[in-house]
TORNUKOL-648644 format. One line per 10 residues: number of its first residue (from 0); their letters; for each residue x, y, z of N, C-alpha, C, O. Coordinates in steps of 0.1 Angstrom, whole numbers, plus 2048, in hexadecimal, padded with zeros to 3 digits. Example, Ala and Ser with C-alpha at 12.3 -4.5 7.8 and 13.67 -1.06 7.14 Angstrom:
2
0 = as = 884:7C7:84E:87B:7D3:84E:884:7DF:84E:88E:7DF:855; 880:7EA:847:889:7F5:847:881:800:84F:886:80B:850;
//
This chain:
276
0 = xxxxxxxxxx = 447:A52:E59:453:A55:E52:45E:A56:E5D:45B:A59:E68; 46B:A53:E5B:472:A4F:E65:479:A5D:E68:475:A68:E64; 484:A5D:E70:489:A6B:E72:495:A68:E78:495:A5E:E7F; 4A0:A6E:E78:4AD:A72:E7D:4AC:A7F:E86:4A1:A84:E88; 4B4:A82:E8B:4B9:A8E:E95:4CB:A96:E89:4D7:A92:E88; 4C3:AA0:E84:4CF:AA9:E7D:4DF:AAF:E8C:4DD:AB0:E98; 4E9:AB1:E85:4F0:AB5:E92:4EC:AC1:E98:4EE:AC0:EA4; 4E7:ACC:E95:4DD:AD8:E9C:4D3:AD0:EA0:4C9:AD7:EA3; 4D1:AC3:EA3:4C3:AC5:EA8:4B7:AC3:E9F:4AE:ABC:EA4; 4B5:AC9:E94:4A8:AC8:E8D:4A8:AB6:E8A:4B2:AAE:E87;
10 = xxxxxxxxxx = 49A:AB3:E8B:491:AA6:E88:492:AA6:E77:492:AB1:E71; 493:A9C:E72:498:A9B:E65:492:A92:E5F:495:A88:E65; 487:A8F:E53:47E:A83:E51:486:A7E:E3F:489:A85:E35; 487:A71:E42:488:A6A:E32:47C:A60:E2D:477:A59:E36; 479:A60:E26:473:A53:E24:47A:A48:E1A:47F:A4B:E0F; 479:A3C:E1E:47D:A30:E16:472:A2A:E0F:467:A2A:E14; 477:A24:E03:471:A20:DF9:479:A16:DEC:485:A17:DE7; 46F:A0D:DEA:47A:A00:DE8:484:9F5:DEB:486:9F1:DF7; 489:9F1:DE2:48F:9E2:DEB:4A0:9E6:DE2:4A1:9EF:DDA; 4A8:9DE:DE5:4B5:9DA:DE3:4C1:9E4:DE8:4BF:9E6:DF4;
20 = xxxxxxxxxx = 4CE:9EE:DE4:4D5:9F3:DED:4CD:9FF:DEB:4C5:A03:DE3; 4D3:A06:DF9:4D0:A0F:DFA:4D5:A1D:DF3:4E2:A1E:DF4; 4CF:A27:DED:4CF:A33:DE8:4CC:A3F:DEC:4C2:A43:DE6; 4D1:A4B:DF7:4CF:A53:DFC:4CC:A5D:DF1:4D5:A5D:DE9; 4BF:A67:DEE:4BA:A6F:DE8:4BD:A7D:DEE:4BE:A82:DFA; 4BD:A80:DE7:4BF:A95:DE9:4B9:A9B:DE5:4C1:AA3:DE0; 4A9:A9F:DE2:49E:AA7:DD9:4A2:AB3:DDC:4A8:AB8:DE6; 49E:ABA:DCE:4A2:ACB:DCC:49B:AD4:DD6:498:AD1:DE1; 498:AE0:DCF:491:AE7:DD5:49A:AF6:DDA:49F:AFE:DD3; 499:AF5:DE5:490:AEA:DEF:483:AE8:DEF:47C:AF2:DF0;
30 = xxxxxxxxxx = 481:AE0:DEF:471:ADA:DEE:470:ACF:DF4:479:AC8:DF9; 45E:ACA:DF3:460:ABD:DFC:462:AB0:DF2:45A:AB1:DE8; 467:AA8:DF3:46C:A9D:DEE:463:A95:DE6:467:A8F:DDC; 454:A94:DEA:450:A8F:DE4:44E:A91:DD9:449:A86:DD6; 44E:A99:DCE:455:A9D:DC2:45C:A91:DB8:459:A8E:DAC; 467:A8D:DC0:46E:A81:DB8:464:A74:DBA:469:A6B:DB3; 45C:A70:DC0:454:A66:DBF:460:A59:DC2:46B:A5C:DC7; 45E:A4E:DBD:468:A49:DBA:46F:A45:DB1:470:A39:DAE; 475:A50:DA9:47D:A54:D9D:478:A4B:D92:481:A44:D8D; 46D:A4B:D8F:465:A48:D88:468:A35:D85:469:A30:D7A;
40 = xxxxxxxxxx = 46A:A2E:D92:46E:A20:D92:478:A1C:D95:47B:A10:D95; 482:A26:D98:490:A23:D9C:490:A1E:DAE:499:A1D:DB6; 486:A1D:DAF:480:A12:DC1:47F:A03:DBB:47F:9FA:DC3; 47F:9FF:DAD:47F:9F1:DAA:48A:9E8:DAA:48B:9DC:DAB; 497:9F6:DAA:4A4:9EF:DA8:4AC:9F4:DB6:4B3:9EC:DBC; 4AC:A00:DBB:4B1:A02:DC5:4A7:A06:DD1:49C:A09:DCE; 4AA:A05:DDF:4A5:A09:DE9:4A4:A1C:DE9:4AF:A22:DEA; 49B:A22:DE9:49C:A31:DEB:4A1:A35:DF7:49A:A30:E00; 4A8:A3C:DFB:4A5:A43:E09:4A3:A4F:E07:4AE:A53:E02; 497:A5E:E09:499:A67:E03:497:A74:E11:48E:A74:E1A;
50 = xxxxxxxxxx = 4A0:A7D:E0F:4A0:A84:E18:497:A8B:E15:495:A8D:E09; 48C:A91:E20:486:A9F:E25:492:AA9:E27:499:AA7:E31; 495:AB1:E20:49C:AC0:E23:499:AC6:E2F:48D:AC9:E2F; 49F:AC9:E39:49A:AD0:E43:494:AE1:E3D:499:AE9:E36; 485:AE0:E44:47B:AE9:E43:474:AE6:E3B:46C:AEF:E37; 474:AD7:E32:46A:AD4:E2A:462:AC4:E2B:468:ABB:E31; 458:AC4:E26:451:AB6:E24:450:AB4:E35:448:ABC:E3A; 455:AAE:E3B:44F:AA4:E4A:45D:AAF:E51:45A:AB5:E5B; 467:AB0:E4B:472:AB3:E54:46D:ABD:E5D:461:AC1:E5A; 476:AC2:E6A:475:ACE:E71:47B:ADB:E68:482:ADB:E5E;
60 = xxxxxxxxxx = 472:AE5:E73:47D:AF2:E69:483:AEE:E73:47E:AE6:E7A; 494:AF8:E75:49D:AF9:E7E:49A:B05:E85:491:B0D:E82; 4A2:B06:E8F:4A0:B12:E98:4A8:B1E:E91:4A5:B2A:E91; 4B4:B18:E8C:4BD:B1F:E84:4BA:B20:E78:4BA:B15:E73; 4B5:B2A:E6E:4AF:B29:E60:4BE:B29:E58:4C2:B21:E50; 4C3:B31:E5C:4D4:B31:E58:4D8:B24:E4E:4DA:B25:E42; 4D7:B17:E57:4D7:B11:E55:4CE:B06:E45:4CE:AFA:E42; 4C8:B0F:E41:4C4:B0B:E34:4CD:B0E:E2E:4CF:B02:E2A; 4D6:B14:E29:4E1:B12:E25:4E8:B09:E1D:4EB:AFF:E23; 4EB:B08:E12:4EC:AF9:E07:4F8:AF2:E11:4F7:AE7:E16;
70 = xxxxxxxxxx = 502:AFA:E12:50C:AF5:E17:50C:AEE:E28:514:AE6:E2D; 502:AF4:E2F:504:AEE:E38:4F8:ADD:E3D:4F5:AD6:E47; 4F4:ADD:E30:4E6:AD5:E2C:4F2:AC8:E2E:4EE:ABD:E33; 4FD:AC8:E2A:507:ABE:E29:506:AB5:E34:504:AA9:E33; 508:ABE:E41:504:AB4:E49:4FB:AAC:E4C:4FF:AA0:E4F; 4EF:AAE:E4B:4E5:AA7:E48:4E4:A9B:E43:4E0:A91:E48; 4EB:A9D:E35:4EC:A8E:E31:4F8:A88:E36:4FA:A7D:E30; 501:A8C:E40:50A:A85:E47:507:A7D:E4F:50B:A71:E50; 4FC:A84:E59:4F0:A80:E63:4E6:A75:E5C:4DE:A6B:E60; 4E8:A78:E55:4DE:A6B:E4E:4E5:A5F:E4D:4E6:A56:E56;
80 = xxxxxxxxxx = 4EC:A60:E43:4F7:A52:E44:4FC:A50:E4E:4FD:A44:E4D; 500:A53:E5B:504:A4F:E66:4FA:A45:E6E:4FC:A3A:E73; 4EA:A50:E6F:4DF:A48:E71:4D9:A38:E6C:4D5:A2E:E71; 4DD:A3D:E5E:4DE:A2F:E55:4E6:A20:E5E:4E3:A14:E5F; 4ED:A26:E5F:4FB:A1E:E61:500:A16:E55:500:A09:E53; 505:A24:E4B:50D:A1F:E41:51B:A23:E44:520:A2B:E4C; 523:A19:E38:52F:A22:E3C:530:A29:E31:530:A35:E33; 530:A23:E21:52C:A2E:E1A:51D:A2C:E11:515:A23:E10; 51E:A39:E0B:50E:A39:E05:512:A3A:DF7:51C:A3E:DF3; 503:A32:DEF:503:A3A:DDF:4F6:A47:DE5:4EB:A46:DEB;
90 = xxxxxxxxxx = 4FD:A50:DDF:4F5:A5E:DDD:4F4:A64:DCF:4FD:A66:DC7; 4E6:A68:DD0:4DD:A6D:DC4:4D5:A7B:DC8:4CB:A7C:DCE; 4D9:A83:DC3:4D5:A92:DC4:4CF:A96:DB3:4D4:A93:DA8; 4C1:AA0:DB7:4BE:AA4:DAE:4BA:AB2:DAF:4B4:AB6:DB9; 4BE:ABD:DA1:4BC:AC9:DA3:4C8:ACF:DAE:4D4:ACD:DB1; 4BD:AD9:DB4:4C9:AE1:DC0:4CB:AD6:DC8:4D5:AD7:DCF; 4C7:ACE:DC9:4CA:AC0:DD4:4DB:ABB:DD3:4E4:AB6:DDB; 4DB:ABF:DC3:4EB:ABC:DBE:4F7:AC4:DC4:502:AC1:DC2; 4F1:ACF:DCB:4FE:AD8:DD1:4FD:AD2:DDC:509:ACF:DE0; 4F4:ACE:DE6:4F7:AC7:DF0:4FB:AB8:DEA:500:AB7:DF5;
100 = xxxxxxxxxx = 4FD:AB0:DE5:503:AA5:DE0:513:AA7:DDE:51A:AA3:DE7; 518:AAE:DD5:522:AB2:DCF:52A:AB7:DDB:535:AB4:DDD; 523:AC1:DE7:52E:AC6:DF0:52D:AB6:DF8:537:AB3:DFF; 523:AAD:DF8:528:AA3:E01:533:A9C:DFD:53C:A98:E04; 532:A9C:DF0:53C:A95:DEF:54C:A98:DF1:555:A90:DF5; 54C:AA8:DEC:556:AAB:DEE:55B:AAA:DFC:567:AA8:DFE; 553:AAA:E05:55A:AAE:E13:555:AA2:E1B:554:AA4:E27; 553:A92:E15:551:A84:E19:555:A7E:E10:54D:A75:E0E; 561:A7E:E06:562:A76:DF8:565:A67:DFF:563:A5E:DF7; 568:A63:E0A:56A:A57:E0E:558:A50:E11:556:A44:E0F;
110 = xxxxxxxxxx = 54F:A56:E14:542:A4F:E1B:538:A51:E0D:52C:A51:E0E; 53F:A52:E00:534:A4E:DF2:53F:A45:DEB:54C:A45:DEA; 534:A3B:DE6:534:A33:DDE:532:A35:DCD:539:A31:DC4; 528:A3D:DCD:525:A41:DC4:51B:A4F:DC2:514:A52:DCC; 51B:A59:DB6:512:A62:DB9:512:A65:DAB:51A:A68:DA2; 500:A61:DAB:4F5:A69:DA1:4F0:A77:DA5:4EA:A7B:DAE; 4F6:A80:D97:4EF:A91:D93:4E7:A8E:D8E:4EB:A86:D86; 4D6:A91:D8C:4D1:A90:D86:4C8:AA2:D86:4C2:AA7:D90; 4CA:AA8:D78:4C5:AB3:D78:4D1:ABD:D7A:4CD:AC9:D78; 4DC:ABC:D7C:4E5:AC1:D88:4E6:ACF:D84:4E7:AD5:D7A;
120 = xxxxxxxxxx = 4E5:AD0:D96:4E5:AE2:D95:4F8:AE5:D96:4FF:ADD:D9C; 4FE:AF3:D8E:509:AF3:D91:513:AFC:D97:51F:AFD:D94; 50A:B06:DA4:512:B0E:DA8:518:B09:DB2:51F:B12:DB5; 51B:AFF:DBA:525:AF7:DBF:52F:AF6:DB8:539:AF0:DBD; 52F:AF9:DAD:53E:AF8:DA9:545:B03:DA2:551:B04:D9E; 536:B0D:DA0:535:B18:D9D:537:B1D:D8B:53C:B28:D86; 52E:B10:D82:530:B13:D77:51F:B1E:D72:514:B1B:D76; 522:B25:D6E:519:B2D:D6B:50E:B2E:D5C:511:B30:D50; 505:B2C:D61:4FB:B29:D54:4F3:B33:D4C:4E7:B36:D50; 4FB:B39:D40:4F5:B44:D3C:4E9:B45:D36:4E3:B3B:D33;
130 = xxxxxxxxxx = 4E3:B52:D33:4D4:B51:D2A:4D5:B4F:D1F:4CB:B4D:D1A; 4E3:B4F:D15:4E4:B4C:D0D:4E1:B3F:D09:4D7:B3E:D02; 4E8:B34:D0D:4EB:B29:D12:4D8:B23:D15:4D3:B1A:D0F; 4D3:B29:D1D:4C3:B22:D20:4BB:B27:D13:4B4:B20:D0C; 4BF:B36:D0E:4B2:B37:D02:4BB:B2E:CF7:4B6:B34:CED; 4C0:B29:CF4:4C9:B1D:CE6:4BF:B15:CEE:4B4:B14:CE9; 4C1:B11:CF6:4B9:B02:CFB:4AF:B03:CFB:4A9:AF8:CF9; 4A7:B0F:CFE:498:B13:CFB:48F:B12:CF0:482:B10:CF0; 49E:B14:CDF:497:B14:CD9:48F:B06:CD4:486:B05:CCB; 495:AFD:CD9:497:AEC:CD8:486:AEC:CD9:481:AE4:CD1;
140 = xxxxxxxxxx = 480:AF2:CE0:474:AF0:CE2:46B:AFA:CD9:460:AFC:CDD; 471:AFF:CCE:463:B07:CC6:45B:B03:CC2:452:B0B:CC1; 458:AF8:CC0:44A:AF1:CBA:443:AED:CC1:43A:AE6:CBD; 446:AEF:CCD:437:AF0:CD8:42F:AFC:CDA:431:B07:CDD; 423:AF4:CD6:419:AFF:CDA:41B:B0C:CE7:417:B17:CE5; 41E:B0A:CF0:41D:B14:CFB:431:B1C:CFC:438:B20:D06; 432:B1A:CF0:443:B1A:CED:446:B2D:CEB:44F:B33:CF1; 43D:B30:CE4:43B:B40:CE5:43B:B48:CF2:443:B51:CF5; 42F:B43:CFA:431:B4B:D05:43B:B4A:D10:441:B53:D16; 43A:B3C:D12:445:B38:D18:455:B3C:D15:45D:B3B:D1E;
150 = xxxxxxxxxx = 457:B40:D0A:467:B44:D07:464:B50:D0B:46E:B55:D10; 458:B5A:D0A:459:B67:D08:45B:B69:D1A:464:B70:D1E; 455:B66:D1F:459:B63:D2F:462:B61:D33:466:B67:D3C; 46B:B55:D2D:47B:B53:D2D:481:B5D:D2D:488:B61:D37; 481:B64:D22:48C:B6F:D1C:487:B7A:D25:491:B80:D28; 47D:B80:D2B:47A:B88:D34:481:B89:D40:485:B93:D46; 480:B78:D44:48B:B76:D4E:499:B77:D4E:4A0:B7B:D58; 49E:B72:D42:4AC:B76:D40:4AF:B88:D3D:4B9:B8E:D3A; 4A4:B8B:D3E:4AB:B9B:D3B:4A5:BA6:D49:4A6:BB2:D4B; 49F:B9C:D50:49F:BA3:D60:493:BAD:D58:496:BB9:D58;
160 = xxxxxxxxxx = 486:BA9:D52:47A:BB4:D51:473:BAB:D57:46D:BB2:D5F; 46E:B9D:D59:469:B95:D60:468:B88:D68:46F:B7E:D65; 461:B87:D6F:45F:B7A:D75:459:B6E:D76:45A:B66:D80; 450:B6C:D66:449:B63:D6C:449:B58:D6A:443:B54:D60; 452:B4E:D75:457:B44:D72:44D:B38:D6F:44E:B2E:D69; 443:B3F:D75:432:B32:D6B:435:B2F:D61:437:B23:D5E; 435:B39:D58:436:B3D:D4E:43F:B31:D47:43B:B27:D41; 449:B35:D49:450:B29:D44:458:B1B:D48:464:B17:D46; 44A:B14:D52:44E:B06:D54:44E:AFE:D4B:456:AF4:D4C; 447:AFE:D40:444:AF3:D34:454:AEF:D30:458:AE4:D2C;
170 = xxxxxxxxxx = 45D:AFC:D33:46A:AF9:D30:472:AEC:D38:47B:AE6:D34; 46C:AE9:D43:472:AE2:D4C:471:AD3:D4C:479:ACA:D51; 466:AD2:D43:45E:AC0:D3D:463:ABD:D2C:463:AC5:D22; 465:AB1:D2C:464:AAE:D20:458:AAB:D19:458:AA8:D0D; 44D:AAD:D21:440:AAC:D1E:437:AB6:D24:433:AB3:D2F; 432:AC1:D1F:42B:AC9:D2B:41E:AC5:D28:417:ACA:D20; 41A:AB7:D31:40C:AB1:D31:408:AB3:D3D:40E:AB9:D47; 3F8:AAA:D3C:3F2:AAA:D49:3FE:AA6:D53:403:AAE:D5B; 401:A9C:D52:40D:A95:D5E:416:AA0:D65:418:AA2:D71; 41D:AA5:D57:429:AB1:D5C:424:ABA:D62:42C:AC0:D6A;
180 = xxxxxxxxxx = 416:ABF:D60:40E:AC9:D5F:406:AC7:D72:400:ACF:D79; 40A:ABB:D76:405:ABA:D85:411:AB5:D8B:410:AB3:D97; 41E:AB3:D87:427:AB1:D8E:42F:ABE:D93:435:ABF:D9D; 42C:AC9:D85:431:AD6:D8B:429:ADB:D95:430:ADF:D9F; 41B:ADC:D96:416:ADE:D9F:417:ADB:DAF:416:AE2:DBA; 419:ACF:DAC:41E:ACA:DBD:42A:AC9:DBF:42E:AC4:DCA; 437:ACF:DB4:444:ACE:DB9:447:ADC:DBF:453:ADF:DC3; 43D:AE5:DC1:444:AF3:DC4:448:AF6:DD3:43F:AF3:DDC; 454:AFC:DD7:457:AFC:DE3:44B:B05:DEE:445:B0F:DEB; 44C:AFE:DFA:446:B03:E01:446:B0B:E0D:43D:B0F:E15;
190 = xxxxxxxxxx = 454:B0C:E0E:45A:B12:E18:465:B1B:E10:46E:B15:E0A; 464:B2A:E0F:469:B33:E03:476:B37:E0E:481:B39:E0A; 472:B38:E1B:485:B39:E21:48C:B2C:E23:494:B2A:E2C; 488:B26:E1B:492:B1A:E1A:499:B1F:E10:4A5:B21:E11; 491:B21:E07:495:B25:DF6:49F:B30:DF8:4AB:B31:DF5; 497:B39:DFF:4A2:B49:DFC:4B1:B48:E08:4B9:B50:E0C; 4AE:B39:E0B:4BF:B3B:E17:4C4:B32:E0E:4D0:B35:E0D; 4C3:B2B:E08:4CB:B19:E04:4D3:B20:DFD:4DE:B1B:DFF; 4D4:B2B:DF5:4E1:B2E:DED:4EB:B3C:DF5:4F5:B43:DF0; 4E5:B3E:DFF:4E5:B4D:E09:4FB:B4E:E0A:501:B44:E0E;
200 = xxxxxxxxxx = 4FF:B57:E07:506:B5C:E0A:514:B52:E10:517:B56:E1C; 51D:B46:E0A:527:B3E:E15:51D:B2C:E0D:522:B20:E0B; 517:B2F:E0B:510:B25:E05:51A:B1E:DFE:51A:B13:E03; 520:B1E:DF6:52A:B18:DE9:536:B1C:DE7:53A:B28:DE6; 53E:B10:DE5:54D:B16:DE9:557:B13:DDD:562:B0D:DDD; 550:B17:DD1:554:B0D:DC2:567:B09:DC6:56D:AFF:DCB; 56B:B14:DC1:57C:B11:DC5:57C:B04:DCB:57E:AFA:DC3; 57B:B03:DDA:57C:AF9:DE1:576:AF0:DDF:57B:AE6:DE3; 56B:AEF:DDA:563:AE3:DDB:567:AD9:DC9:562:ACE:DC5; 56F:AE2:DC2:572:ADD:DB1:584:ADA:DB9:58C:AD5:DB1;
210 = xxxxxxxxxx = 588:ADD:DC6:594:AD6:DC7:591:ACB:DCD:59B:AC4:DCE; 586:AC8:DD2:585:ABA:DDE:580:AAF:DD1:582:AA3:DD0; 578:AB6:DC7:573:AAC:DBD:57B:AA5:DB0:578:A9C:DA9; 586:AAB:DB1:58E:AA4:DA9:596:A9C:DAD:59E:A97:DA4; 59A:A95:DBD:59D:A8C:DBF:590:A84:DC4:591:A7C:DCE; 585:A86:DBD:578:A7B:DC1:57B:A6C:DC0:576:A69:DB5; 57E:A66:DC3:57A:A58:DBC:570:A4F:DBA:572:A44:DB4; 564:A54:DBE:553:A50:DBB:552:A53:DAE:555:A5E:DAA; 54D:A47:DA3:546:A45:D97:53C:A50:D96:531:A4E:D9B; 53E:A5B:D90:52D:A64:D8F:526:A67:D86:52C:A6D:D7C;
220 = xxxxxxxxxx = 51B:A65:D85:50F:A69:D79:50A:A74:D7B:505:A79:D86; 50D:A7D:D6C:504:A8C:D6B:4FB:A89:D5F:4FE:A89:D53; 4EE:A85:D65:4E3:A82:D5C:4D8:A92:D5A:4D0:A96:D62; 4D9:A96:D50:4D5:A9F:D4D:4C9:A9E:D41:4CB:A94:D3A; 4BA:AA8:D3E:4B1:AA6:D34:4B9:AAC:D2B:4C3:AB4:D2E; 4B5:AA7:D1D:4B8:AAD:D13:4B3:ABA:D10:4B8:AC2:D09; 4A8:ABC:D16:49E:ACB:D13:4A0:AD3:D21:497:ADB:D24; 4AC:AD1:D2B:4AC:AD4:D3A:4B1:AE2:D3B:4BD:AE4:D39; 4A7:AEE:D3F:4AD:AFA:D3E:4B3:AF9:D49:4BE:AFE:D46; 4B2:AF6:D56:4B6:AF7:D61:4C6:AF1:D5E:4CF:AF9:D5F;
230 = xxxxxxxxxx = 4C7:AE8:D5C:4D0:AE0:D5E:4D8:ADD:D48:4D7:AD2:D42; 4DD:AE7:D43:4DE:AE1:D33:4E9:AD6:D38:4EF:AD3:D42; 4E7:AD3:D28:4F2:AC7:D29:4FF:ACC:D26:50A:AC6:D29; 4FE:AD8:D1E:50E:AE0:D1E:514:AE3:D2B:520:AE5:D2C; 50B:AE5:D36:516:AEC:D44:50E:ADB:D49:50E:ADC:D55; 50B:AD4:D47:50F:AC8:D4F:519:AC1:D4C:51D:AB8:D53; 51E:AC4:D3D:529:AC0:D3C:539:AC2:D3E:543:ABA:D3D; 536:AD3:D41:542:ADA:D46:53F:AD4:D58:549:AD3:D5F; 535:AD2:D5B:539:ACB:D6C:53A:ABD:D69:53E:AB9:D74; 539:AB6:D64:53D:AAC:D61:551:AA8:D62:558:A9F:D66;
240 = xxxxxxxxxx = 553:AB3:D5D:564:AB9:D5D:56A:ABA:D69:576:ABC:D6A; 561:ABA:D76:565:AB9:D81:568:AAB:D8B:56D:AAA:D96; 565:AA5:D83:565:A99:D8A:572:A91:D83:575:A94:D78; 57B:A86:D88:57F:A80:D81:57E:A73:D77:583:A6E:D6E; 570:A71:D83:56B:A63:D7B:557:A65:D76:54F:A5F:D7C; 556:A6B:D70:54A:A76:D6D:546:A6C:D61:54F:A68:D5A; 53B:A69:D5F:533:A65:D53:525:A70:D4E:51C:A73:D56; 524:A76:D41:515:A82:D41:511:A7C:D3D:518:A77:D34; 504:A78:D3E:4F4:A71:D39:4F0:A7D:D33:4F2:A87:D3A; 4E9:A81:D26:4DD:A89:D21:4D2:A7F:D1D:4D2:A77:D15;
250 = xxxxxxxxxx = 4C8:A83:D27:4BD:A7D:D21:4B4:A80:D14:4B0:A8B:D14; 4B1:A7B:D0A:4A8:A7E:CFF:499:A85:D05:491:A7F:D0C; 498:A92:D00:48B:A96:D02:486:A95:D0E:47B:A90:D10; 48E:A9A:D19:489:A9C:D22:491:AA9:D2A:49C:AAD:D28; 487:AAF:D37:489:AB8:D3B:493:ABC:D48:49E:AC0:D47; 48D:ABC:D53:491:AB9:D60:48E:AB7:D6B:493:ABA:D76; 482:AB0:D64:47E:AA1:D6F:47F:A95:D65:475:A93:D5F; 48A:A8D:D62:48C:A83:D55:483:A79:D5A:47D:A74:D50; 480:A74:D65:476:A68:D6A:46C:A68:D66:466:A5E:D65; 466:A76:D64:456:A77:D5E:457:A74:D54:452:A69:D50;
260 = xxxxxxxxxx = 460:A7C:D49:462:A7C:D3B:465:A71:D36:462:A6F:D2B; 46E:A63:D3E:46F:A58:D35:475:A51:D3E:481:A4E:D3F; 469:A4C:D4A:46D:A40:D56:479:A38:D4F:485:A39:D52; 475:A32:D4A:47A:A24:D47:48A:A26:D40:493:A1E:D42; 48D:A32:D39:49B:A33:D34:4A0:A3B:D3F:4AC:A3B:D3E; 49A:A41:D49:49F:A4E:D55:4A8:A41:D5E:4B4:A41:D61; 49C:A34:D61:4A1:A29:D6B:4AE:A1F:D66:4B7:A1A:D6D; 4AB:A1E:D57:4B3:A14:D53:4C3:A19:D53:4CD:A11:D55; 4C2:A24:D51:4D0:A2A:D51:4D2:A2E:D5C:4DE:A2C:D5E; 4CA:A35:D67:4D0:A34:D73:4D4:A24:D7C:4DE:A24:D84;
270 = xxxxxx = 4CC:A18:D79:4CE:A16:D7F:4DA:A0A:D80:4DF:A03:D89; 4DD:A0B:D72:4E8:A03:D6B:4F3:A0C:D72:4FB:A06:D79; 4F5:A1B:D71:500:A22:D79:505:A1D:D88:50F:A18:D8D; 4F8:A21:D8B:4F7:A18:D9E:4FD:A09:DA3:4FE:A04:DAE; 500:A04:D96:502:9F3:D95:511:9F0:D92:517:9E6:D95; 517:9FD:D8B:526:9FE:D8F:52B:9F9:D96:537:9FB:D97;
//
């Protein structure tokens, strides 16, 4: 797997995957990357390039943990594309991957081309996603079998009596099968102070970062599931409002990994965007 040098210093690993232009990736998490696989075929039409998060998958931790930090992850993908030797990139962030996307952009709108949300998280811009707003979307799913316990877990969590977010992953697939059912498994983060610094305190600067975005001039896609608690399609569509040249995708029946839920419509519309 190949590797860059981050500006602190830490060892930084991507891997590539596929043929035609290139596509720099941003996996959530933080977690290790391999998760997104390759976006369930979207390596047939574009080249992947997908970052390791520093402290996860192949990357180094840093000496500085600080530095997990969503906002200062920016550099990183600065450091990448330079390594590259692009002048600008199409970039694709998914999940929390999207706040480091979105501040890249804001604070490099000249070095993108273009930029795919997929999932998009939105405290980078600082729109706020209520429990009201997830149990409506929750109820979208009553006629699944494991739909009972799983809401009753939900609503536990929105009222601060519990935690257990096991509990309600089925919410996160448009299919809670065997497939979904081993992808959650191996998507879970593995490094938990990555997790508990990426949003830490200076992290997100909405104000600022919703004034650099409205003079964007990059084409952008907010591809969101139709069943996506993480990510509804109602506050993807109020961030969508941030952009000036913003297109929202909702996928049918799907959650928030859309590649599992329906490769072939996840690819075809992404990669018709990318082709802009």
């Amino acid at each position: 797997m190949p590797t860059f040098t981050a500006p602190d210093g830490t060892q930084l690993a991507y891997s590539v995957t596929g043929t035609g232009d290139p596509v720099v990736c941003v996996p959530g998490g933080p977690t290790d990357s391999v998760y997104l696989g390759d976006l369930g075929g979207l390596s047939t039409h574009r080249q992947l390039i997908v970052l390791d998060l520093r402290g996860t998958g192949r990357s180094a931790i840093p000496q500085d943990t600080s530095s997990y930090r969503c906002d200062r992850q920016v550099d990183d993908v600065e450091a990448l594309r330079e390594h590259l030797g692009l002048p600008r990139i199409d970039l694709l962030g998914h999940s929390a991957g999207t706040n480091i996307a979105t501040q890249y952009v804001a604070r490099h709108p000249e070095r993108v081309s273009k930029l795919a949300l997929i999932g998009p998280s939105t405290r980078a811009v600082g729109i706020a996603i209520t429990g009201e707003t997830r149990h409506e979307l929750a109820q979208l799913r009553k006629t699944e079998p494991w739909f009972p316990a799983a809401f009753a877990a939900l609503g536990a969590i929105a009222e601060g009596t519990g935690s257990d977010w096991e509990a309600v992953a089925p919410f996160f697939w448009g299919r809670w099968d065997a497939t979904a059912q081993k992808h959650h498994a191996a998507s879970q983060p593995s490094n938990q102070e990555a997790v508990a610094l990426f949003a830490a305190e200076g992290a997100f600067s909405p104000k600022s970062t919703r004034a650099a975005l409205a003079s964007c001039k990059a084409p952008v896609l907010l591809l969101t599931g139709e069943f996506d608690l993480n990510s509804p399609p109602v506050s993807a569509a109020e961030f969508a409002e941030a952009f000036p040249d913003a297109t929202l995708v909702v996928q049918p029946e799907a959650g928030h990994y859309p590649w599992l839920d329906n490769a072939g419509w996840f690819v075809a519309t992404t990669a018709a965007f990318l082709r802009r």
